[in-house]
N, C-alpha and C positions, 0 to 999 in steps of 0.2 A: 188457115192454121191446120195443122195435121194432125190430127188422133187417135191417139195410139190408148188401145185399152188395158191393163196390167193389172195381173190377180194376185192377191194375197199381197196386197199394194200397204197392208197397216202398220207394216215394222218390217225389220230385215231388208233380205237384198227386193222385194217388192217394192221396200219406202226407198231405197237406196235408188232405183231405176228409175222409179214416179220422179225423184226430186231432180235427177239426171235430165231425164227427158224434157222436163219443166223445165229447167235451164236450158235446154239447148232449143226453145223454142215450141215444143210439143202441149196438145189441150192432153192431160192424162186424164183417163177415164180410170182412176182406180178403184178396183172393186175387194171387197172384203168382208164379212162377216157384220162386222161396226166399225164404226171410227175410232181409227186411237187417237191420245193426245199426240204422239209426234209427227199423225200424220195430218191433223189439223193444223197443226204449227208450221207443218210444209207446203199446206196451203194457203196458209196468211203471207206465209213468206216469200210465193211464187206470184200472186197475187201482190204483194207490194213494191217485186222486184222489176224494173223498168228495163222492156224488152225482154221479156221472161215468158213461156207460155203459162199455162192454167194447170192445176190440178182439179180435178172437181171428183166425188166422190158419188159410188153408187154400192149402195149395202146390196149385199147376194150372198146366199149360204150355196157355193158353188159343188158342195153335194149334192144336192138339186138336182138331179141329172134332167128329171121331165119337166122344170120349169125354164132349163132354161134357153131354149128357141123362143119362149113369148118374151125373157129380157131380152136378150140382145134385140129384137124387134124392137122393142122399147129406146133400147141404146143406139140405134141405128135411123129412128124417125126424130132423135134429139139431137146427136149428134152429126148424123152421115156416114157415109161407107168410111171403117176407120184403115187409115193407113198401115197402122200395126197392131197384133197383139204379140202378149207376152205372156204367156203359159207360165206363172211362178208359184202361184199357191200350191201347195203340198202340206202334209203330214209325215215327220221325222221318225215318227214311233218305232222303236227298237223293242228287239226282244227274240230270243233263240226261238225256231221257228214251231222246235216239239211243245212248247209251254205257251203261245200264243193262242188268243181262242179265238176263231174261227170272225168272230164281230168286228175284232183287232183287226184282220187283216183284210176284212171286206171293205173295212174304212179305208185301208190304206190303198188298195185297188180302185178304190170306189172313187177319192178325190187325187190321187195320183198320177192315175191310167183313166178311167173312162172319163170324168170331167173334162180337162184338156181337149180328149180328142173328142166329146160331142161340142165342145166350146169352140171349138174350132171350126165344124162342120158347118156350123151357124154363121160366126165368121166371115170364113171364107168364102163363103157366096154371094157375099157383098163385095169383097176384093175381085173375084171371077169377075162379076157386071162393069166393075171399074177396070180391071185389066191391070192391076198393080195393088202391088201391098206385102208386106214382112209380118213372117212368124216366126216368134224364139220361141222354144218349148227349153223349161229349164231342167236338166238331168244333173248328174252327179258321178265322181271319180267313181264312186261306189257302182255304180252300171255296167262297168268295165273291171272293176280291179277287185269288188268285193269286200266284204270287211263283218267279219264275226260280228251275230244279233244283229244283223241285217238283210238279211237275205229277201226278205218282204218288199221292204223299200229300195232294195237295190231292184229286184225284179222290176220297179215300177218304174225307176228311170232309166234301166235299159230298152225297157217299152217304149219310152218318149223318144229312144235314138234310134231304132228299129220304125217307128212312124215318121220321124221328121228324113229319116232318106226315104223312104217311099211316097212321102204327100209330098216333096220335093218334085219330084218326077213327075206328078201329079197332075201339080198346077205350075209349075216352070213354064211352059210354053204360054201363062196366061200374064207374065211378068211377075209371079208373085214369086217372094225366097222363104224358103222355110229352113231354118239352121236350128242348131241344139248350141246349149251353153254347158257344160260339165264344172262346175265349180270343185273345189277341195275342201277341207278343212275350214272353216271360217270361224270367227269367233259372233255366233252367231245363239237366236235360244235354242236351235234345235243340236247345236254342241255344247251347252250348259252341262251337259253332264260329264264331257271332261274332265279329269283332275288336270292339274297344273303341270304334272307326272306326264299323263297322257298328250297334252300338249306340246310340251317341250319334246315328245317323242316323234311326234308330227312333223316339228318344226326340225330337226335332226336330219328326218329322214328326206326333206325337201332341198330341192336345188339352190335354193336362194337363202335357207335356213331362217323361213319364215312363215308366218299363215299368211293365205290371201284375204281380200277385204272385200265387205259387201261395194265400196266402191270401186274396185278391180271392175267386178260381173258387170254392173251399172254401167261402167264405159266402152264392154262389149258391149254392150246391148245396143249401144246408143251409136257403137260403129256398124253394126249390121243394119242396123236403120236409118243409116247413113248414105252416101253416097259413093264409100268407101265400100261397103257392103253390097254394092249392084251385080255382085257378079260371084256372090259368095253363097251357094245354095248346096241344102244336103251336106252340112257338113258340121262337125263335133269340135267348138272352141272350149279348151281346158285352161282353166285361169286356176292354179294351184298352186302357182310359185316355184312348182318343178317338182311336187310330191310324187309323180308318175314320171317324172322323167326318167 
């Protein structure tokens, strides 16, 4: 069975991909902070579902940045060289950039931008020895297109797109793919602060005159980790419903 490890796996599009993967046959190594309930319930549920792979869960405060080469060591003598990861944990945190303090935004660089890419380094060295393996780093329209009290967090997923074409080039001749996912709008908690206003403004301005869904992102994911996805490297899937078209 193949395992794929997936961060910030306890709600949103994390549990949304865990539960994806799981269905499609995948051991998930979801990592998070703590268990939520609905991501225990998607483990009893993948767990009971016949011919389903596993979820199984591993706590990590993936701020950590110098703990964590001795996890994944850890995750790697349990588990095995994982076929995939999925770079999803982030911090949404908004806020105009002159009134931010300085702590705000270290966080956000801190589990945004440098997590990811030491998470990866660790990783991927175990895909290099195996000669094969997939990386999603998840980024956002916001990387590319911007969007007022954002400018922090926009910074940090156009980082993840700016890395994932160059570690693409990287490790490509080792079989390994490294893509970016850019989601849109989602009705997710890090858009809780939406009005219904603001929403419907969203939905307006999109091709399809809709939000995308944490299940959209979950079946990119799960095509690039696919066999569909062999030959899909360095490159930016926008699942928005057509908000950037």
């Amino acid at each position: 069975m193949r395992s794929a490890i997936v961060t910030g796996a306890s709600r949103g599009v994390g549990l949304a991909v865990a539960q994806r993967l799981a269905g499609a046959g995948y051991r998930v190594v979801a990592i998070a902070r703590r268990e939520s309930e609905p991501l225990a319930v998607a483990m009893a549920e993948a767990k009971a579902t016949a011919g389903a792979g596993e979820i199984v869960f591993r706590p990590f405060d993936l701020s950590d940045i110098e703990g964590l080469g001795e996890f994944v060591r850890g995750l790697r003598a349990e588990f095995g060289a994982p076929w995939a990861l999925v770079n999803n944990a982030g911090l949404g945190t908004d806020g105009l950039l002159a009134n931010m303090h300085l702590t705000q935004i270290e966080a956000l660089i801190r589990l945004n931008t440098l997590s990811p890419i030491a998470l990866t380094k660790f990783v991927v060295r175990a895909m290099m020895a195996k000669g094969e393996g997939r990386i999603v780093n998840m980024s956002s329209i916001i990387g590319s297109t911007g969007y007022s009290g954002l400018s922090v967090y926009g910074a940090t997923k156009a980082s993840l797109i700016g890395f994932t074409k160059s570690l693409s080039r990287e490790v490509g001749r080792l079989g390994i793919t490294v893509n970016a996912i850019a989601p849109g709008f989602m009705l997710t908690e890090m858009t809780e602060g939406l009005d219904a206003e603001g929403r419907d403004q969203v939905m307006r301005r999109s091709a399809l005159r809709r939000l995308a869904e944490v299940e959209d992102v979950a079946a990119m994911v799960e095509y690039l980790l696919g066999e569909g996805g062999r030959n899909i490297t360095g490159a930016v899937m926008t699942v928005d419903a057509g908000n950037t078209a």
